[in-house]
C-alpha positions in Angstrom: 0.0 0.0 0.0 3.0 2.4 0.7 4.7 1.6 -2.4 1.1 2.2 -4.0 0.8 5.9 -2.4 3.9 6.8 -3.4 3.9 6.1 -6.6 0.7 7.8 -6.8 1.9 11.0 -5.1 5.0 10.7 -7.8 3.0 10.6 -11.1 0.7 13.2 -9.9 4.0 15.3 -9.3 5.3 14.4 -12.4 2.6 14.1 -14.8 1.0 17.9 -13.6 5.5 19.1 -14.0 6.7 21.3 -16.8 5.9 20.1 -19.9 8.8 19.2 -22.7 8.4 22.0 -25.5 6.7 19.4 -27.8 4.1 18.5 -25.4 2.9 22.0 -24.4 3.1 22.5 -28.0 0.7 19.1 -28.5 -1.3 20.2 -25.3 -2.3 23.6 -26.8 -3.0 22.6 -30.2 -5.3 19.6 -28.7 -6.6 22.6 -26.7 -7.5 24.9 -29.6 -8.9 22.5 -31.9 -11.5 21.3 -28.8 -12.4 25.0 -28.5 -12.9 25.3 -32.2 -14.6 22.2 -32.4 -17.1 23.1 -29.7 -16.9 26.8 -31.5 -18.4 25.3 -34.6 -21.0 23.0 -32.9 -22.3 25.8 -30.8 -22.7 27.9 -33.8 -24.2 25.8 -36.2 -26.7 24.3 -33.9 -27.7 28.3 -32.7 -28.2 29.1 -36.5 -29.8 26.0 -37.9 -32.3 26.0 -35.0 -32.6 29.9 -35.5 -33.7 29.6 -38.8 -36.2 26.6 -37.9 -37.6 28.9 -35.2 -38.0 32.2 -37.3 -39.1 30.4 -40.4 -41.6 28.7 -38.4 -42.8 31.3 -36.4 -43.7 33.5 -40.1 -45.3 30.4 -42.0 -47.2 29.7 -38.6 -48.4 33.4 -38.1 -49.5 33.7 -41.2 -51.5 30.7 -42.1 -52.0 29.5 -38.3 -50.8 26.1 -37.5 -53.9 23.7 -38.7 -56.2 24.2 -41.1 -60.3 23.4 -41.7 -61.5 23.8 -44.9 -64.5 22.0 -47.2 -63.8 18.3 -47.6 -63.6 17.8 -51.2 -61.2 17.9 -54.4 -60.9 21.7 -54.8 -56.7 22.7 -54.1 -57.3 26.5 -55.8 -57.4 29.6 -53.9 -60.9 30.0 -55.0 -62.7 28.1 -51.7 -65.7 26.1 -51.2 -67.7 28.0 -49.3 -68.8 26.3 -45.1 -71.3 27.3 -43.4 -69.8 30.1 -40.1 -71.8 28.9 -37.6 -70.2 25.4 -37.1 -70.2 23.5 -33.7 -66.9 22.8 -33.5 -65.6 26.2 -33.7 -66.7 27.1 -30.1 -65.0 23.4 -29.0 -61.7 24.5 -29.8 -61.9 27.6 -28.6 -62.4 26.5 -25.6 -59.9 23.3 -25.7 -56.6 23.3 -23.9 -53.7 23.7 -26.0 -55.8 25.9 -28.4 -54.9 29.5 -28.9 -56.8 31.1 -31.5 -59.9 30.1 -33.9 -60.3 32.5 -37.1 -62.4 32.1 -39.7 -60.5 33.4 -43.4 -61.4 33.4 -47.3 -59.3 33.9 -50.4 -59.7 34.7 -54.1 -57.1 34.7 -56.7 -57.4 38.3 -58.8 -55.6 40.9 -61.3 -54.1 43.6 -60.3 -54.0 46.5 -62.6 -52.7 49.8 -61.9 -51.4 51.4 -65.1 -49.4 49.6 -67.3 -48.0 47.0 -65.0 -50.6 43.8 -64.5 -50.0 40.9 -61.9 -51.9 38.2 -60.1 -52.8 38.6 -56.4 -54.8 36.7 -54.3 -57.0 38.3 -51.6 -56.9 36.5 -48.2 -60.2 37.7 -46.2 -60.1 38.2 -42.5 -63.0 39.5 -39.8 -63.6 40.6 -36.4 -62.2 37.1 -35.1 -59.1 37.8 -36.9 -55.8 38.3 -34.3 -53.6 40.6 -35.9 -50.3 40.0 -33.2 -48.0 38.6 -36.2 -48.8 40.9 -38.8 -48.5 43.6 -36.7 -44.8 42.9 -36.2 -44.1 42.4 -39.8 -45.9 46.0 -40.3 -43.6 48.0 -42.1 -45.3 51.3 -43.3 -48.7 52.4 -42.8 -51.4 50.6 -40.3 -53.3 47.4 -40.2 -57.2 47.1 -41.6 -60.1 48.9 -39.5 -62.9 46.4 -40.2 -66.2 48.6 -39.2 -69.3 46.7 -37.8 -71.3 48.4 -40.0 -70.2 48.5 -43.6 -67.8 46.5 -45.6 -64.2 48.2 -45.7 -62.3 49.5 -49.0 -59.3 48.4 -47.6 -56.3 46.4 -48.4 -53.5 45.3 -46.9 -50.7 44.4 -49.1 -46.7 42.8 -48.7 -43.5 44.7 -49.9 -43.0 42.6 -52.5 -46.0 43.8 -54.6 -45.7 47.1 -53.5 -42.0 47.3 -54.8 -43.0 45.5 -57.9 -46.1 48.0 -58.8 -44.1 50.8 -57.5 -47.2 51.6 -54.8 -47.0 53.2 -51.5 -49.8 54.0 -48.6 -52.9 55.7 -49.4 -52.3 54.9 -52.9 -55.4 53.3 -54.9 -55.4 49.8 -55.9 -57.6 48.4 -58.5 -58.6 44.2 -58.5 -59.9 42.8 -61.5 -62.1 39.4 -60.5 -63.5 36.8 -62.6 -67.6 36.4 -61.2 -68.0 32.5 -60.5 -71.8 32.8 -62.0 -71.6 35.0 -65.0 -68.0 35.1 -65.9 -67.8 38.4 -66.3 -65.1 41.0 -64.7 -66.0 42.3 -61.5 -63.2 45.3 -60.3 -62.9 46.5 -56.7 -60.9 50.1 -56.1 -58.8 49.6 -52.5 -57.3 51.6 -51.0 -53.9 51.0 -49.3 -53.6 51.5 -45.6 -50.4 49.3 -44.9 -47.5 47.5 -46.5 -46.1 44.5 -44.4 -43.1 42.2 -45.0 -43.0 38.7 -43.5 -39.7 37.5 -45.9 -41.5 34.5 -46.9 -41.7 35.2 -50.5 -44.4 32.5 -51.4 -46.7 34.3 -49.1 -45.3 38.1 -50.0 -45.5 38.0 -53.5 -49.3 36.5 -53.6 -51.5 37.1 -51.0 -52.7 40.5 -49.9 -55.3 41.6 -46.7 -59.1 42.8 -47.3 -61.9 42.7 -45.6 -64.2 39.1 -45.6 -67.1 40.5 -46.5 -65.4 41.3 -50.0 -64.6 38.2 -50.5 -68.4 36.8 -49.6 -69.5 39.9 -51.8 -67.2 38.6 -55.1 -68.3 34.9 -54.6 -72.1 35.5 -53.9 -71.9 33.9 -50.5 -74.1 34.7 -47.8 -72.9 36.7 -44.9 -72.8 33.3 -42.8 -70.0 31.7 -45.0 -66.6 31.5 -45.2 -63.6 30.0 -47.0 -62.3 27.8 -44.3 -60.8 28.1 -40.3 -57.4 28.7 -38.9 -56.1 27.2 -35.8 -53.4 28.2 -33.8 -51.9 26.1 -30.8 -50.0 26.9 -27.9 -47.4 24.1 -28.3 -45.5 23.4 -31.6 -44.4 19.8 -30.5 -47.4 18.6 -29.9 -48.9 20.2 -33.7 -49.4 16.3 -35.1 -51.1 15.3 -31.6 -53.7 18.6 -31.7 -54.7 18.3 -35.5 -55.8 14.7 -34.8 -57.6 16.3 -31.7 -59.2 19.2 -34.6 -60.1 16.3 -36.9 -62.4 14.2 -34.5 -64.0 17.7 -33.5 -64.9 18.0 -37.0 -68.2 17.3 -39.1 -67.8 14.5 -42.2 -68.1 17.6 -44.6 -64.8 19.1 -43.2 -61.1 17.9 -43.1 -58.3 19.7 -41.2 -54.5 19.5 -42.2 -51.2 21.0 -40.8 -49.2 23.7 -42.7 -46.6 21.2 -42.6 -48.7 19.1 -45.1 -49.9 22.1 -46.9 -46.7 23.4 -47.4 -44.1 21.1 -47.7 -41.1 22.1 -49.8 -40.3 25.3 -47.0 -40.9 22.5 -44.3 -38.6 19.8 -45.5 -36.0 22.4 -46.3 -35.9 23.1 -42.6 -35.7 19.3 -42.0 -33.1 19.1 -44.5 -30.9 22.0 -42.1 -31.2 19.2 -39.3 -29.5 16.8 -41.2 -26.6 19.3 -41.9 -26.5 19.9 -38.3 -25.8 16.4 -37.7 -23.4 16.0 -39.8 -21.3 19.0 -38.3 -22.0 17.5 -35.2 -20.2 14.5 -36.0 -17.6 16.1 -37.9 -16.5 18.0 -35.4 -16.5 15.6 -32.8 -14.2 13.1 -34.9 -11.9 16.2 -35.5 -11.9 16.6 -31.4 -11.4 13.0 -31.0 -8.4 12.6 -33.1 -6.8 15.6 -31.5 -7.0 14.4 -28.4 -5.8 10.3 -28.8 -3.0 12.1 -30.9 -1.9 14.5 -27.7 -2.3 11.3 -25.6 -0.2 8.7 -28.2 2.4 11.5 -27.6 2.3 12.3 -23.9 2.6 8.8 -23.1 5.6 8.2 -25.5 7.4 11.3 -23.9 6.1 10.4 -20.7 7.9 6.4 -21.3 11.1 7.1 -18.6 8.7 8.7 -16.0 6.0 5.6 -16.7 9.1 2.6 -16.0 9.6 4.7 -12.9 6.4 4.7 -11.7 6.6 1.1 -12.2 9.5 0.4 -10.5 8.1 2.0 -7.4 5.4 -0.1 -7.4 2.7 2.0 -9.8 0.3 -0.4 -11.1 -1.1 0.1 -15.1 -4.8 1.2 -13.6 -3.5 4.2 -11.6 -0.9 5.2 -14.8 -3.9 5.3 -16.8 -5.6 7.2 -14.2 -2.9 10.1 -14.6 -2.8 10.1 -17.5 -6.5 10.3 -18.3 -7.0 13.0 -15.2 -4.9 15.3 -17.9 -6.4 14.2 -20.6 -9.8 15.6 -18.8 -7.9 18.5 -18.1 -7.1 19.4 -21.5 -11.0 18.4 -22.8 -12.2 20.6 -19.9 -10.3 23.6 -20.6 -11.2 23.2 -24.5 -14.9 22.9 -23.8 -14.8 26.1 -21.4 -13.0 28.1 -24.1 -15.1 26.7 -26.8 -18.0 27.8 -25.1 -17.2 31.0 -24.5 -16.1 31.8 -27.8 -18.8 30.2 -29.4 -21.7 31.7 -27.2 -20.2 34.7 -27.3 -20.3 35.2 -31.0 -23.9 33.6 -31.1 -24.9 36.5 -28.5 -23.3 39.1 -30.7 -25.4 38.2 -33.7 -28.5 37.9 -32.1 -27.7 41.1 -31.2 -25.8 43.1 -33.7 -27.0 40.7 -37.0 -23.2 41.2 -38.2 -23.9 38.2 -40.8 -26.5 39.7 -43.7 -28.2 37.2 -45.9 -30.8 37.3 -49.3 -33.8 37.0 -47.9 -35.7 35.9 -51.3 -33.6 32.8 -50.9 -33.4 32.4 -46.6 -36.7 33.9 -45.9 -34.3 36.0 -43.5 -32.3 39.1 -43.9 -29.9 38.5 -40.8 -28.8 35.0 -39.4 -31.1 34.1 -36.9 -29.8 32.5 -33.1 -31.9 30.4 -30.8 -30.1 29.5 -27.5 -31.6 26.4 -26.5 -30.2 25.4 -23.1 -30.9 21.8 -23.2 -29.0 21.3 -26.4 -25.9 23.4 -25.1 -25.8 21.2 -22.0 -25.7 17.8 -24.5 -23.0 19.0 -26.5 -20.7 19.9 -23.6 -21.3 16.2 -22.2 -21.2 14.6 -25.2 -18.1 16.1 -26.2 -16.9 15.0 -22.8 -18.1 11.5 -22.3 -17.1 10.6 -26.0 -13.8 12.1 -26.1 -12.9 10.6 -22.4 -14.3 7.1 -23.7 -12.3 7.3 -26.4 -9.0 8.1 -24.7 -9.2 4.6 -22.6 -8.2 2.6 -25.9 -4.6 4.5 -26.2 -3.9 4.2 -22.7 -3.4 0.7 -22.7 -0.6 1.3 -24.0 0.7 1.7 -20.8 0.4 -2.0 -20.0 2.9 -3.0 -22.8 5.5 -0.8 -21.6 8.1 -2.9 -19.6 10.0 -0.7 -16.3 13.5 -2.2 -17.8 13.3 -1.0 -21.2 11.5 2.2 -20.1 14.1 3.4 -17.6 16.5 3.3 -20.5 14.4 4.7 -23.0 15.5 8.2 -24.3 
């Protein structure tokens, strides 16, 4: 046991002593390329899930996050009408895990306004309408004032069209609309209150706001029908679970589907960003790995003369191996803390400054989003940990096949 302690007490001296050049040199570069490693991971998994959140968050406030329409064939923008006064609107509303219920219309039209002609669909909104979302993507004007009384002249458009008709607020707006029972052109003269900009350019470049009754007016629909329901819930993980829950709330003559379903090319892009994740995840962790068994490999071999000592004295292979791996945490440790820093800290600085600009007809964004999520910082740092340490055990043995004679004398 004496022998044991001491040699204990000697390798903890002697392992934790001055470095040779070429170690501190293998020690620091193991060093740096864990803090780069956990650099990159931090970073790419802020941005890739800032970009799911954000993206998410638009398609989501604009379309809600389920939808109940007529159950039947028709995949235009020109809707079947439903009846308003349905049973199961006043069930969700009052349904845990239910937000918002909001009853909507749209019809595809032409938009003329001098020379220039383009197609626009209208997307009719009413009283029940929350206007929360929009109202941060406002970026000129106001939002619609829908009187009780009388149908409102008003429109709502992105700044896409009004950049591509050269418009601005309180201009006049004329729609061109094709009547569903005579055929003929029907025109409506709008006038533009507000100009709003979600960077979703599917949505921007189509759909514009007006009042519902318009839409009811244009399609000869009574004042008790609409074009379909949006639902909004409180908890985006459980989106799959809650439409089910919509669906069995709902008459045979309806059907209900996610935006997910109804719009998945933007969806599965964002899925796609997951993958990519992943695979820097990986990456970077097999770049940290090989760092660190390399620094080992070579602070064992350097370490060869102090390692046939320890053995002399009476140092078994397990407590080498535990020296050995105690700096070995040492060096993962301080990477990780550095890596962390560095890599939260430049997250932080572009979720607050937005240093890195992007296109946002091709990202939906103009700056790089961040999301900080806790739970995901916390995995990587013992991941990276409990990986890298596991790892390590396999070139340690190496210390078994070392022989105290040939040590001793090895230079």
């Amino acid at each position: 046991m004496a022998k044991k302690n001491t040699a204990w007490f000697i390798a903890q001296r002697m392992a934790f002593s001055r470095q040779q050049s070429f170690s501190r040199l293998i020690i620091r570069i193991a060093v740096v390329a864990i803090m780069l490693s956990v650099t990159v991971m931090h970073l790419s998994t802020a941005l890739v899930q800032g970009f799911q959140q954000e993206i998410s968050t638009k398609m989501f406030g604009f379309w809600g996050h389920i939808q109940v329409t007529k159950f039947d064939r028709n995949s235009s923008f020109e809707n079947s009408p439903i009846p308003s006064e349905q049973a199961f609107v006043p069930v969700l509303d009052t349904m845990e895990g239910i937000r918002n219920v909001q009853a909507y219309a749209t019809k595809p039209g032409i938009l003329k306004e001098g020379d220039n002609i383009d197609g626009i669909i209208l997307k009719g909104v009413g009283f029940d309408y929350h206007w929360d979302f929009l109202a941060q993507q406002l970026v000129e004007g106001r939002l619609l004032d829908l009187p009780a009384d009388t149908m409102a002249f008003e429109i709502l458009i992105s700044q896409t069209t009004a950049n591509r008709l050269r418009l601005s607020v309180e201009d006049r707006l004329t729609v061109n609309f094709i009547d569903p029972e005579t055929l003929r052109i029907r025109s409506r003269r709008f006038s533009i209150v507000g100009i709003y900009n979600t960077g979703i350019a599917e949505s921007d470049k189509l759909f514009a706001l007006v009042d519902i009754r318009q839409i009811q007016r244009l399609n000869n629909w009574g004042p008790n029908q609409v074009g379909g329901y949006e639902v909004f819930i409180d908890d985006l993980d459980q989106l799959q679970a809650m439409e089910r829950k919509v669906y069995y709330e709902l008459p045979a003559s309806l059907n209900s589907r996610t935006i997910e379903q109804l719009q998945p090319t933007i969806f599965d892009w964002l899925e796609l960003q997951s993958t990519n994740e992943v695979v820097i995840l990986v990456l970077m962790i097999i770049v940290a790995i090989i760092n660190m068994i390399t620094a080992l490999l070579i602070l064992i071999l350097e370490r060869t003369n102090m390692i046939g000592i320890l053995k002399a004295l009476g140092g078994g292979n397990g407590l080498i191996q535990r020296v050995f791996l105690i700096n070995a945490t040492y060096i993962v440790v301080v990477g990780l803390v550095l890596g962390n820093l560095v890599g939260l800290g430049l997250a932080g600085l572009q979720d607050q400054f937005g240093f890195i600009q992007l296109p946002e007809e091709t990202y939906y964004v103009s700056t790089a989003p961040v999301a900080f999520n806790w739970l995901s910082i916390g995995l990587i740092n013992i991941g990276t940990l409990f990986v890298c340490l596991v790892v390590l055990i396999i070139p340690s043995f190496l210390i078994s096949r070392i022989q105290p004679i040939k040590a001793i004398r090895f230079n």
